[in-house]
Every structure is written in C-alpha cells, then in structure tokens.
N, C-alpha and C positions, 0 to 999 in steps of 0.2 A: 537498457535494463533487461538483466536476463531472466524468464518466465518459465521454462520448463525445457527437457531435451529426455530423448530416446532415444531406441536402435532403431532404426529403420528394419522392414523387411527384408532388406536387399544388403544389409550391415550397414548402411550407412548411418550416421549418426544426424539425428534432426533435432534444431533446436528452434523455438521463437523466442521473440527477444524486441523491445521497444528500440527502432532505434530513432536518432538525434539527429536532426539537420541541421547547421548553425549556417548554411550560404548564402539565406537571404535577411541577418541578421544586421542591419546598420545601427542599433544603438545599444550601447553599454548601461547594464545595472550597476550604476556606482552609488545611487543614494535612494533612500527611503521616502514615499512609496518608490517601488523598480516600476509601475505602470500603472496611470490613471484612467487610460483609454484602452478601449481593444487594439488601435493602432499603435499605441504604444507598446502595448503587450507584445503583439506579433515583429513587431522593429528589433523587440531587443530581448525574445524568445527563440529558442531552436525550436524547430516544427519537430513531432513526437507523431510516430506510426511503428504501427504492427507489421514483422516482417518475420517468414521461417528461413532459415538456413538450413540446406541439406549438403554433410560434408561425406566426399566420398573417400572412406578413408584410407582406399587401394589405391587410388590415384592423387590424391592429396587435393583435386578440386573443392571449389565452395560455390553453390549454386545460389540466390535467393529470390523470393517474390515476395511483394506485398500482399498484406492478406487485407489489410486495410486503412485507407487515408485517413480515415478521421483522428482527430489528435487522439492519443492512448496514453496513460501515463499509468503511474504503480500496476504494473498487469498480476494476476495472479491466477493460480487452477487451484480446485479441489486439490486439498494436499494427499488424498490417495492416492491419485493417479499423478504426482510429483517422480519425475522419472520414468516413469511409463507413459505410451500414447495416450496423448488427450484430447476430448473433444473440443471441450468449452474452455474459452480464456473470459477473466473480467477485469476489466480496466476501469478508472476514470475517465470521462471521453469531454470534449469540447463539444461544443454547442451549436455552431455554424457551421455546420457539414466539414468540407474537408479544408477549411480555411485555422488556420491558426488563433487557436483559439485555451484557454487554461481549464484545468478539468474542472470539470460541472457535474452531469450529468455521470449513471451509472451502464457502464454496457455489458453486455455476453456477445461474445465475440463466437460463433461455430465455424470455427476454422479450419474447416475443410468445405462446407457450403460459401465461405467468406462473407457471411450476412452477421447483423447485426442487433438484434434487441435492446432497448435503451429506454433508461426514463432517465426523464429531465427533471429538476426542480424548478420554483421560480428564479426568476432572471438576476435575485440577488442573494441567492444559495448554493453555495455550491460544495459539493463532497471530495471527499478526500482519498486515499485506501479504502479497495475492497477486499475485504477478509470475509472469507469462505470460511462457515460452520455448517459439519454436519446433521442432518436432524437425528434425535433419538428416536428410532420406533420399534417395535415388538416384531413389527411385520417391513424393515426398509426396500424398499422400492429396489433399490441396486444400480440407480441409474445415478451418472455423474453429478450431476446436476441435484441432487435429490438432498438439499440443504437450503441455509439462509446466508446471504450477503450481509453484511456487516457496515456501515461505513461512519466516517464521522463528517458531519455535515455542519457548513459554517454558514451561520446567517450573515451578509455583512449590511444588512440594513437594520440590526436590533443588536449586531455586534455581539450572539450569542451562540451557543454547537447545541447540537444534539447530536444522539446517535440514532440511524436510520436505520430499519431492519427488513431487505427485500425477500421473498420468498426467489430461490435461484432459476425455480424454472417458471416463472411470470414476472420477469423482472420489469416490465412495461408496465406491468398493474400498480408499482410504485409501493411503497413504504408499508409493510402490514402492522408498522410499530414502528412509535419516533419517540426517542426519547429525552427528556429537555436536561440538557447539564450544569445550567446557570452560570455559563461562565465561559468563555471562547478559546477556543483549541485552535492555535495556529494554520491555518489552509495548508495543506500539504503535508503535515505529518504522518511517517509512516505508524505504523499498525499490525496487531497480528491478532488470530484468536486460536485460545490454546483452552483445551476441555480438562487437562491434565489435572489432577489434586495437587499437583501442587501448585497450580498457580490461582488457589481457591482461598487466599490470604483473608484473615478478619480486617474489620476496617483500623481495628487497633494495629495488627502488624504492617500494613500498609502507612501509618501517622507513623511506627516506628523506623522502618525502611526511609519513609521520606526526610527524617530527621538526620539521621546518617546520610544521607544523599546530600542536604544541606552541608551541614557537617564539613564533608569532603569536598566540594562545589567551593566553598567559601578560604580551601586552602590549595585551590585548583592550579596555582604560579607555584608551589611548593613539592609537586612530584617530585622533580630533582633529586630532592632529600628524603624520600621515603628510605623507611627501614626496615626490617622485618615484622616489625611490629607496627607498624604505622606512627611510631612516635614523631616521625619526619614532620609529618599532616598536625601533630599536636593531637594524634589518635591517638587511644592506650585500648587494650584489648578490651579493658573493661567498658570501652565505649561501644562493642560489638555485644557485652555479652547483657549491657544494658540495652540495649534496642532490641537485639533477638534474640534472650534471653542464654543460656548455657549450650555455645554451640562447639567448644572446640572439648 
C-alpha cells in the first residue's frame, strides 16, 4: 500500500509504502469467520511492514530498508506534506510487537528516527484508518503533526464502533474524544477526512444520496444495460432530480 513519495535531494525519487509478505502464509480464507485465533489470523494473513524505497533514476537501481516490523496497515501523512518530504506516517499497527498480528492499536511512525509512538485500546477493540485532520487556529503551530487522527474503532465485545479522536502529536495519551455511533462499522473499512464545503451534506441530503445508492445497489447485475439516461438501472432522471433536487 502506497503512502507517500518525493524527490530526493540527490534526484532520486523516495517512496514508503506497506509492504505484503504472504511466505509464511499456510492457510486459506475461504469461509466466514477467516480467523478465530491469533494463530489463525497469522496462518492465513500476509505479515504487513513499513518500508521506504529510494529509486535512482540515473541508474535505474531500487534500494530499500525497513523502517519498521510491526504490523502497519492503512498508512497515511498529513495531506500537506502529500508529495513533499515527510516526517510522520500513521498506520494501524498490531499489538504483539513484531509478530503478526491485525490492526488494533494507533501508531506515528517518525521515519527517519524509525521509532514509534502508539496507543493501544483494549484487547477487544480495535481501529481501523487513520485519517489525518488539520486543526483550525488563529495562530498554527506549522509543525506537521500539528492536527487530530481520526479513526473508527470496533468494539467486538458489545459489537458496536465509535469514532476515536487522537490529538497527532501525543498520540500515546489516547482518545481526546470517542464518539459512540450505535451500530458497527465493519473492521477494516477504509476512510478519509475532507474539511471542504462540500462535503458538509445536511442530514436530509445524505437520507437522499443513500436512497439513490439503494436504488442503484439493488439494480447492481443490470449495468450491462445502462443508458444514457440510466433508464437501463430502471433510473429516470427524475430519480436524480428527486433526491438532489434540480441538478442538470
């Protein structure tokens, strides 16, 4: 999974990136639950670590090192510094050190110290993507870090999510705000956080959106036949212009 890349000082081009090990994988997810035990997780899971590639791209070489073993999953940076040198990466990280393990736990990664800050939840919590928000202030710091971590966290002993809100740079101090969502959000779903106005939807247009997403979900074997109009799907325009009122 790739996380961010730049030019190097020297032109090279530098990327991190999660990668996959599937070699010591001996069992197959073919049926629901895929693992009831941590040995079964690690059996029939690829190990997930952080690693930077620097490509030299005078000589076409590709060099890389680990920045670090412990499991990493959904990585992501400050979207400022997206394309530009980064300091801090945040992942989802595993919970027994460098043993194979599914994400739990929230990390910052300083990747160039290759150290690690991390909070844990309890033993039957576990989060998902972390989405990077930056703070509003009058007076911002300017320092990378200088936001909140985002994540959606699944309880699977009350079988319920909430959303967790870390401060970026004391992420060890844990949750500054949890918020309960009554109702569980899949482990593993990806996530983003976006400040933009437009994605400041009332809760009515979001009931209307979700209605057309139905809608269309429900005629999902029927693409084939779409048509310009979406008459294919059993759409008519006036199904768009009922849900988001006079858009074309």
């Amino acid at each position: 999974q790739f996380i961010n890349a730049y030019d190097g000082e020297d032109g090279s081009i530098v990327f991190d990136a999660v990668r996959s090990d599937s070699s010591k994988i001996s069992k197959s997810m073919n049926e629901w639950p895929w693992a009831q035990t941590i040995d079964d997780f690690a059996a029939s899971a690829s190990k997930k670590s952080l690693w930077r590639y620097t490509v030299n791209v005078s000589s076409g070489n590709v060099s890389k090192e680990c920045i670090t073993e412990v499991p990493t999953y959904f990585g992501s940076v400050n979207p400022v510094v997206s394309g530009q040198k980064h300091k801090y990466a945040y992942a989802a990280v595993g919970a027994i050190g460098n043993s194979n393990a599914p994400p739990q736990g929230i990390g910052k990664i300083d990747v160039d110290a290759k150290t690690m800050d991390v909070w844990y939840p309890k033993e039957y919590e576990f989060c998902g993507e972390p989405m990077f928000a930056r703070k509003k202030s009058d007076n911002p710091s300017g320092n990378e870090d200088d936001g909140y971590i985002i994540s959606v966290l699944n309880n699977g002993k009350e079988k319920r999510s909430e959303i967790v809100i870390l401060d970026a740079m004391n992420i060890a101090a844990g949750p500054i705000a949890r918020v309960p969502l009554g109702i569980a959000i899949p482990h593993g779903l990806h996530g983003c956080f976006a400040s933009s106005e437009e994605c400041n939807w009332s809760a009515e247009e979001i009931e209307r959106r979700a209605k057309l997403a139905d809608k269309m979900e429900s005629r999902g074997n029927m693409w084939n036949e779409v048509k310009s109009d979406f008459s294919g799907l059993g759409l008519r325009l006036d199904d768009f212009e009922e849900y988001f009122g006079d858009i074309l």
